[in-house]
N, C-alpha and C positions, 0 to 999 in steps of 0.2 A: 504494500500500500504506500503510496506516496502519501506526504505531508499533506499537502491540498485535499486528500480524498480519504473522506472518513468512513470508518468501514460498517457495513450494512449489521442488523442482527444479525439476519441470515447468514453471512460470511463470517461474524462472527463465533455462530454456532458450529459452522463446519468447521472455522479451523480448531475450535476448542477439542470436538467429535475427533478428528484426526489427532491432536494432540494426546489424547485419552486414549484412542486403541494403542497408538506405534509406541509410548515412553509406560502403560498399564504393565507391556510385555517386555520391553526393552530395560524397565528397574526391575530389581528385584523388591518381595513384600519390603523387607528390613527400610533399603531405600525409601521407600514410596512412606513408609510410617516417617522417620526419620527427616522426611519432605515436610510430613503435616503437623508432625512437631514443632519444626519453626514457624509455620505460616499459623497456626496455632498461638505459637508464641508472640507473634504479629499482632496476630487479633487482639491480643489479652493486653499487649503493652498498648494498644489502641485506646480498647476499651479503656485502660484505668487512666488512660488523659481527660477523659469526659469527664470534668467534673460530678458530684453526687448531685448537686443543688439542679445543673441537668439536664442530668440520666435520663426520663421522663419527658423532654422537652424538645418539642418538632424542629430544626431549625428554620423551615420554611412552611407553610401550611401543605398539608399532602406527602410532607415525608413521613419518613419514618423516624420516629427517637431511637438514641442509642440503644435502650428496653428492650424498643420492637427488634431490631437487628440480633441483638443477642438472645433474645426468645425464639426471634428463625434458627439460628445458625446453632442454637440447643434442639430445637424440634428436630432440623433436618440431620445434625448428629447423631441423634436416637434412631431417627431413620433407618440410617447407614448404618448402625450395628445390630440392631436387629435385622436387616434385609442380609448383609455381610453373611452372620453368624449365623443366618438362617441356612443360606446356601453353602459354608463350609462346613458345616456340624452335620446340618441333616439333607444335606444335598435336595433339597427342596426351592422351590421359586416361590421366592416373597411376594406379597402384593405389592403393584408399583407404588411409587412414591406419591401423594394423596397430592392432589392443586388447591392450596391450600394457605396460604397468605394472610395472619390474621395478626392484629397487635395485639402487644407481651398481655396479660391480663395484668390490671391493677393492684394486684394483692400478691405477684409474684416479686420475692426481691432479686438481687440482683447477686449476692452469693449464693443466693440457692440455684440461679441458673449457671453461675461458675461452676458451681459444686457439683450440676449436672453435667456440664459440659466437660471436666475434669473424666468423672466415673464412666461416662458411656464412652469417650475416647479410648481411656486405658483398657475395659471390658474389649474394645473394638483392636488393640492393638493386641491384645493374650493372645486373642481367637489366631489374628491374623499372623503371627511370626512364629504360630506351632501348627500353621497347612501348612498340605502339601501345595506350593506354588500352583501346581498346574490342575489342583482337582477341581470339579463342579464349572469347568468356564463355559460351558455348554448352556449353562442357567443362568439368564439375566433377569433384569429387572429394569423395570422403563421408569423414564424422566419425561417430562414434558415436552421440554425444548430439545435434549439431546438423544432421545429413543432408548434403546434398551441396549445396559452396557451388563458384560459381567461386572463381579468382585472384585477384580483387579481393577478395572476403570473406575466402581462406583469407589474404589479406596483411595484413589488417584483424583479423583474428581472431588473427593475431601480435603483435600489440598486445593484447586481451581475455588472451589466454593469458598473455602476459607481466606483464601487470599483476597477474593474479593470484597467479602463483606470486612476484611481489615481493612482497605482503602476506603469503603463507607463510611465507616468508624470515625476513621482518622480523619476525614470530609466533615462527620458531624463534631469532632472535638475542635477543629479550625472553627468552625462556623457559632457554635457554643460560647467559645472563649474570647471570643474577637468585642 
């Protein structure tokens, strides 16, 4: 893509799509955890720039608050290791991922969605670095915008997902603090 020409959804779906099948098989699991590690680590050094005062607070009408972001990116966490764990443990195809986009609820704090977001990654990384690499990739499980990936892609695309919602993050800590 040139500078002048900014690139479509659609293009950008295919190249992510591409990006997820050839690098899902080309790391290894360890890699690919170790990937979502940092961009994890990302997210969270994000998150704690948003101030408490906040947390809870749109920066523009129609976004999202820092709350809502970290109550997706805890949902679709839980997701991913349930749909993962489903198809390495019992070789089963999980239900796709639900379209689904709702804000954090009012009465959820914001270490307990850490505290979520902590347990279901770890739970999701045991599973993951005691497969077998190459078992169940026959069994996917579908996404909306990117179709239906194996385990390795949907653990890979934990990383893509997380990365982006720490640059939302960090968008809404600018825009908070300013």
């Amino acid at each position: 893509m040139t500078q002048q020409q900014k690139e479509t959804r659609e293009q950008e779906v295919a190249r992510v799509r591409s990006y997820l099948a050839s690098q899902s098989m080309r790391r290894t699991p360890e890699q690919i955890v170790d990937a979502i590690r940092e961009a994890n680590r990302q997210f969270l050094e994000a998150t704690a720039a948003v101030p408490e005062a906040a947390f809870r607070t749109s920066p523009q009408t129609g976004e999202w608050a820092a709350a809502d972001v970290l109550a997706h990116v805890c949902s679709v966490a839980t997701f991913e290791e349930q749909a993962i764990c489903t198809i390495i443990e019992r070789g089963e195809k999980p239900a796709d991922v639900p379209d689904v986009l709702e804000p954090a609820p009012p009465t959820v704090k914001k270490e307990d969605m850490l505290a979520t977001l902590e347990k279901v990654r770890e739970q999701m990384f045991a599973v993951v670095l005691h497969a077998d690499p190459e078992a169940h990739l026959d069994i996917t499980c579908g996404h909306r915008e990117f179709g239906q990936m194996n385990w390795r892609e949907w653990l890979l695309f934990s990383r893509v997902h997380t990365l982006d919602h720490a640059r939302q993050m960090q968008s809404i800590a600018a825009a908070v603090t300013q």
